[in-house]
N, C-alpha and C positions, 0 to 999 in steps of 0.2 A: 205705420209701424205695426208687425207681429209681433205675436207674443211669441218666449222660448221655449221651445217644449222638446225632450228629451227624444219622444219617440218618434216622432211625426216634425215634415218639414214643412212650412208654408212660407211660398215667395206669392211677391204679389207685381205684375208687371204693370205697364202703362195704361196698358187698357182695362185695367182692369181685372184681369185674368190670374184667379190667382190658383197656384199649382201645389196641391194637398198631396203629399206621398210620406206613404208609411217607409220608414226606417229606421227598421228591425234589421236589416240585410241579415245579419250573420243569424238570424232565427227566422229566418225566410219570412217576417214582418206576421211573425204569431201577435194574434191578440192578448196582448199581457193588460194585468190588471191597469197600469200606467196609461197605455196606450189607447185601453176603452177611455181610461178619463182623460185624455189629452184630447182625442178625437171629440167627444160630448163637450168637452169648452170650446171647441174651434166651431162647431157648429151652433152653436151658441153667439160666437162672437166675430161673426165675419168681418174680416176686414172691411170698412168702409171703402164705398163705392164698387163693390164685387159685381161683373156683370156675370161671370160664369166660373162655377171651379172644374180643376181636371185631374180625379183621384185618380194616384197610381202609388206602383211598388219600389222602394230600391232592391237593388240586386238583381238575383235570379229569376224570383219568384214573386208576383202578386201579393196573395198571400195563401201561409198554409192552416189557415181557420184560428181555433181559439190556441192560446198557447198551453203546453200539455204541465207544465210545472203549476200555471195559474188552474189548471183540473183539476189536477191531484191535490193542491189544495182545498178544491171544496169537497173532494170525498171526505180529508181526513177533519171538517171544520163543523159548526155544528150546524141546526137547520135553516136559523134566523141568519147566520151566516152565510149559506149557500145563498138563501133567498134572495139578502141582499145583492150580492157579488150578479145573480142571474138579471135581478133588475138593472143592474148599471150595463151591463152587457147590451138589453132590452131596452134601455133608454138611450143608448147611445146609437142604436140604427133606426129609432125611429127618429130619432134628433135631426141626422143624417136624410133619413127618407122626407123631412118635412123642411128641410133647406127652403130657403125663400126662391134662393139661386139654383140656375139649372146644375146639377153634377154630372161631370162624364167620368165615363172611366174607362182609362185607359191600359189594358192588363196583357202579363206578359206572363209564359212561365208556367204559371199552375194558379190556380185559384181552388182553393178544396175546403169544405166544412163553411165556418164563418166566411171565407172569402167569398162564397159564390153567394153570401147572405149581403156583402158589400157589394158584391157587383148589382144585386137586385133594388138597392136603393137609389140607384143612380137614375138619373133619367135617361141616360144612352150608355152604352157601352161598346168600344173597340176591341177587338182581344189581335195578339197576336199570331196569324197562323202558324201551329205547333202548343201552342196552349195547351193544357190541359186543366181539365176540371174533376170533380166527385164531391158528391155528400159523404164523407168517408165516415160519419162517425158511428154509424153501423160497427163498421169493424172494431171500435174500441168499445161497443157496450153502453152506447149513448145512442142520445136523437135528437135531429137537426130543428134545437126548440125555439127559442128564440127569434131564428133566423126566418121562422115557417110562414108567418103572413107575409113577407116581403117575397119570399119564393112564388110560395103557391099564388099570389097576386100577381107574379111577374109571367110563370109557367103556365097557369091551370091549376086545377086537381087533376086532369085526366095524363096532361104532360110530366106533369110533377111525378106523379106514382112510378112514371118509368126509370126515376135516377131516385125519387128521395130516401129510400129503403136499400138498395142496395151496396153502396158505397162503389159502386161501378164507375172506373174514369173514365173519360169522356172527352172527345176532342173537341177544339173551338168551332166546329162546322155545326156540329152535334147541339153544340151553346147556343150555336144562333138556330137551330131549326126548334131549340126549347124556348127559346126567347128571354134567353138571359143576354146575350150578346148580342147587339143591332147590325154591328158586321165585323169581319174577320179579315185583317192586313198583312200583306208580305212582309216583315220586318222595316224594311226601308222605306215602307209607305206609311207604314203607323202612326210614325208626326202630322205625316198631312193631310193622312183621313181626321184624326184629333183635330186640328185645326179644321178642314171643312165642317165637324161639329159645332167648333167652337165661334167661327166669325158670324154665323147667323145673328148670335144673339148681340153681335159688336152695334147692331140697326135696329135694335127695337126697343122701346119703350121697358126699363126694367121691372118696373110698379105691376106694369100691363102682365111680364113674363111672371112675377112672383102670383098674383092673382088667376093666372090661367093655368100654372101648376097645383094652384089651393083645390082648383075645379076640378081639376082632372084627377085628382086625388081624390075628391068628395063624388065623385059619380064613377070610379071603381069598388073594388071591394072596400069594407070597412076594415080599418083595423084600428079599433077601437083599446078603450084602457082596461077592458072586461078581455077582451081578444091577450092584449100583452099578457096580461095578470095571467089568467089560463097556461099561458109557453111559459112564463116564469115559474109556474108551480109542476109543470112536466118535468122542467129542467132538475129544477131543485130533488125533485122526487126520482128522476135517473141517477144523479148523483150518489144519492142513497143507495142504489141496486148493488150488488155485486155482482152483473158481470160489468157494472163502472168501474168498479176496483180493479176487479181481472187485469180487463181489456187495458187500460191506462198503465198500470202496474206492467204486465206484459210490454207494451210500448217502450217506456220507457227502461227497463230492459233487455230490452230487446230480444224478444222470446215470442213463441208463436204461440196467441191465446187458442183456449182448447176449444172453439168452437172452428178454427182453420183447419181445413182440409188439407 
């Protein structure tokens, strides 16, 4: 039995398989304050017997990063306030990144901001060819904080630098030569590249799989509770900036902030 959750869907099949998709549709599956907390108990609370999950998007779109109403909320909120809200954001993709069970992900559409911070806690990723991607939050007078150990862990620093500053979109070819996406599918192939991810793990030993992803986590880069805490007080401390206000303010509506050309 799942639990009900507003934002997020989880089916669990026979095998084991159970299928995490954000649905958000009609807000192209923004990270809303709800939706960080419903993802942080799913991962928390796996359904028993899980041999592998397969996060994806409803609708359009993947997803399109954090949602802009839950922003504008911490600009106008106060500092212990931001801080919080940054930590739950920050604890729900490291929750995510420290799955026992392997995560694919399977993305369509756009993945930009937090999405491409979802896509790097996965342990594989399919994208659809025509995807697109971007660290867009440049252009609102933010910076992609939270999200930054799982990137720069997935990218490099030296890969990273080439998309995480500019808000530059990018296509799923592009994803996979940065090493956010493992490989990129025709549309009609999508399912059965996903499933060739996913039957591997139907034959092996799940103890064995959760323990050699503990490993392979612990002889990568660190991201430690000193590492989170640091993007958590970047974040909180952007928030505060004005051009966060601007930038977000302009967004939403819909006006061209005065640093565009």
């Amino acid at each position: 039995m799942t639990h009900d959750y507003s934002t997020i869907s989880v089916l669990v099949d026979e095998r084991g398989v159970v299928s995490l998709r954000l649905d958000r549709a009609e807000k192209k599956n923004a990270l809303s304050a709800l939706m960080i907390e419903e993802l942080t108990h799913f991962a928390s609370n796996l359904p028993k017997g899980t041999r592998v999950v397969v996060l994806s998007g409803a609708g359009d779109v993947f997803c399109a990063g954090g949602d802009l109403g839950w922003m504008k909320a911490q600009i106008d909120a106060d500092r212990a306030t931001r801080m919080d809200e940054a930590r739950k954001l920050a604890m729900m993709l490291n929750a995510l990144n420290e799955l026992d069970a392997p995560l694919i992900g399977r993305v369509h559409g756009g993945a930009f901001g937090g999405g491409i911070g979802m896509c790097c806690v996965c342990d594989c990723v399919i994208a659809e060819q025509g995807t697109k991607f971007g660290l867009t939050e440049t252009r609102l007078g933010l910076i992609p904080a939270t999200i930054s150990p799982y990137v720069i862990a997935r990218m490099g620093e030296g890969r990273a630098r080439r998309v995480f500053m500019s808000a530059r979109i990018f296509s799923a070819a592009e994803a996979k030569e940065l090493g956010i996406v493992s490989g990129v599918a025709a549309g009609d192939d999508l399912g059965v590249q996903i499933e060739a991810e996913v039957a591997p793990y139907l034959s092996v030993a799940p103890n064995s799989v959760a323990a050699s992803k503990r490993l392979a986590r612990s002889l990568g880069p660190k991201i430690t509770p000193d590492i989170i805490d640091m993007t958590i007080q970047a974040l909180a401390e952007t928030w505060e900036g004005e051009e966060a206000e601007h930038g977000i303010s302009a967004f939403l509506g819909k006006t061209k902030p005065r640093w565009m050309l």
